[in-house]
C-alpha positions as CSV (number, residue, x, y, z in Angstrom):
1,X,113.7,99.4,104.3
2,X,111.6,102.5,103.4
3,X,111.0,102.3,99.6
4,X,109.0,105.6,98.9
5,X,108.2,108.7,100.0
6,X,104.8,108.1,101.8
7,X,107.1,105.5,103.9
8,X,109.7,108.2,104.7
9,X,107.3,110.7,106.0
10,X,105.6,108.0,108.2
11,X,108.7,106.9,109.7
12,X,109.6,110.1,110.0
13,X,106.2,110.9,112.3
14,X,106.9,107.9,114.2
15,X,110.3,108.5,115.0
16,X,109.3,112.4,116.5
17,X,106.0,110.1,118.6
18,X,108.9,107.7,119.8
19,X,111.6,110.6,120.9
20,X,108.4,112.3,122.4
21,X,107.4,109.1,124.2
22,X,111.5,108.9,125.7
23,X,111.1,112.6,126.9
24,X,107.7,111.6,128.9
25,X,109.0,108.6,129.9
26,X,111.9,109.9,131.3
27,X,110.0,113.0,133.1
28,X,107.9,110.1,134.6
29,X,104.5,111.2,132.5
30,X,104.5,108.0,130.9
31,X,105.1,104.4,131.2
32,X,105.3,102.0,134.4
33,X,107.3,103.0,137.1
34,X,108.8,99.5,137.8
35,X,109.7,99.1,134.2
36,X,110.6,102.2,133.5
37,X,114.8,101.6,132.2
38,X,113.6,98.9,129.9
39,X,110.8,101.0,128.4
40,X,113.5,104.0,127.7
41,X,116.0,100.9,126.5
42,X,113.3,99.5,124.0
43,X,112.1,102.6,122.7
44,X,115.7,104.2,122.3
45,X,116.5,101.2,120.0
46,X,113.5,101.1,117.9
47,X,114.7,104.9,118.0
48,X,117.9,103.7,116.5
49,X,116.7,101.7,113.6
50,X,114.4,104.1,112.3
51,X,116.9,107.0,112.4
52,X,119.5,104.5,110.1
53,X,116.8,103.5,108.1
54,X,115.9,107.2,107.6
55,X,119.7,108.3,107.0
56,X,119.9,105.3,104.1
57,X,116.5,106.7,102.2
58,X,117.8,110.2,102.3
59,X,121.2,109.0,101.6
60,X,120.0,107.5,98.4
61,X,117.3,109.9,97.8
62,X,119.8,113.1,97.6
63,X,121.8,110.8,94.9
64,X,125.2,110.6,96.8
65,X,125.4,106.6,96.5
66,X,127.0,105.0,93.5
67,X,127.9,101.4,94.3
68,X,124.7,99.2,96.0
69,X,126.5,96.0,97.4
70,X,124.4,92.5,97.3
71,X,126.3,90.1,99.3
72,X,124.0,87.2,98.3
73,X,121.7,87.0,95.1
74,X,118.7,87.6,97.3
75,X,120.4,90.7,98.5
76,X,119.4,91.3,94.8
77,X,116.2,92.7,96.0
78,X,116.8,95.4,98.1
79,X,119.9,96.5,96.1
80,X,117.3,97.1,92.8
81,X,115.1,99.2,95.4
82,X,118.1,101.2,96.8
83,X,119.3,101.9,93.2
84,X,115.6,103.3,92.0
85,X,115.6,105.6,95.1
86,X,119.4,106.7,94.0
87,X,118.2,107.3,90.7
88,X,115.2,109.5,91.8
89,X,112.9,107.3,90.9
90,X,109.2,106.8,91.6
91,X,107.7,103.0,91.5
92,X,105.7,104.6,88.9
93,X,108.7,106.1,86.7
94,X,110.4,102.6,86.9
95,X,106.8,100.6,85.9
96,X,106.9,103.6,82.7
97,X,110.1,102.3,82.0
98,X,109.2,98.7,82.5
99,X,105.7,99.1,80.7
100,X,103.9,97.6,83.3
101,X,101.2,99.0,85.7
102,X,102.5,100.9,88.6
103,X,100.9,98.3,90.7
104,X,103.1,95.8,89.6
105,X,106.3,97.2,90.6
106,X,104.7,97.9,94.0
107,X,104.0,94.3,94.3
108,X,107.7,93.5,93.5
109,X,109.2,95.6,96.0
110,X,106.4,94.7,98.7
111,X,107.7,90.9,98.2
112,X,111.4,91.8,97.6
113,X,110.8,90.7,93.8
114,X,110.2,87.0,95.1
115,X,107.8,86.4,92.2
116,X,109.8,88.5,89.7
117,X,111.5,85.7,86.7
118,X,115.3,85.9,86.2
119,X,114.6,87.2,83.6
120,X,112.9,90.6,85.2
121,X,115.2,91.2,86.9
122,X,117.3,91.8,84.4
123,X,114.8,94.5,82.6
124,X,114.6,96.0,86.0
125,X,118.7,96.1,86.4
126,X,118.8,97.2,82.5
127,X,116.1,99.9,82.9
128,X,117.8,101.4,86.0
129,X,121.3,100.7,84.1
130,X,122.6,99.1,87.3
131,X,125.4,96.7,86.8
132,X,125.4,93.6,88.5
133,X,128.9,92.4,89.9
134,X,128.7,89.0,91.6
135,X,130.9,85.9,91.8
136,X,130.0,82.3,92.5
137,X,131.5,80.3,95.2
138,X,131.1,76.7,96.4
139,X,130.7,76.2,100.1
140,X,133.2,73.7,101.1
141,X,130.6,72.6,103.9
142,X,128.5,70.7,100.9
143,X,131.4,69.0,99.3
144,X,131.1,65.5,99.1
145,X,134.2,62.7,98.1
């Protein structure tokens, strides 16, 4: 997931080196003859990904997105990033908000808030006035008689 602006504008560079590479690949400039189908394949699809990844940031950058779904609590994460880049937020405007050290939000979002308390979290939700919606249900796998 690209959290930031840096992020955007260097998968936006490697996505023009990657359609670039396809173009030479296919003019046979580049790449090994004999494998020459899978290369085009494998760059295509890396192709792929970034372009979704890039339509999501800009999606969420241009503030069209309202509703940020988390279909597990450690979906948590990225929906908290998603809904600082739909707010317009820098990591730096969130750690003002948070009074913490810009560093420290990095951190966070680096590890998907995996060291971040309960209790953060909630700040983090509160500061970017994100509600949380979720609903707890037993898997019928784990019950025992």
């Amino acid at each position: 997931m690209i959290v930031n602006e840096r992020q955007c504008k260097h998968t936006q560079k490697k996505l023009t080196e990657l359609v670039a590479l396809v173009a030479a690949t296919e003019r046979n400039e580049a790449g090994d003859e004999g494998f020459r189908d899978i290369q085009i394949a494998g760059l295509q699809s890396q192709i792929l990904d970034l372009s979704a990844e890039l339509k999501e940031y800009e999606a969420l950058r241009d503030g069209t997105t309202t509703v940020i779904e988390a279909h597990s609590l450690a979906g948590l994460a990225d929906a908290l990033i998603k809904a600082r880049i739909a707010r317009g937020w820098t990591q730096r405007q969130l750690a003002e908000r948070l009074g913490v050290a810009e560093q420290q939000v990095q951190r966070y979002e680096s590890s998907s808030y995996r060291t971040a308390s309960l209790a953060r979290l909630c700040d983090i939700a509160d500061a970017l006035g994100v509600t949380i919606t979720q609903r707890a249900e037993l898997g019928m796998d784990l019950y025992v008689a």
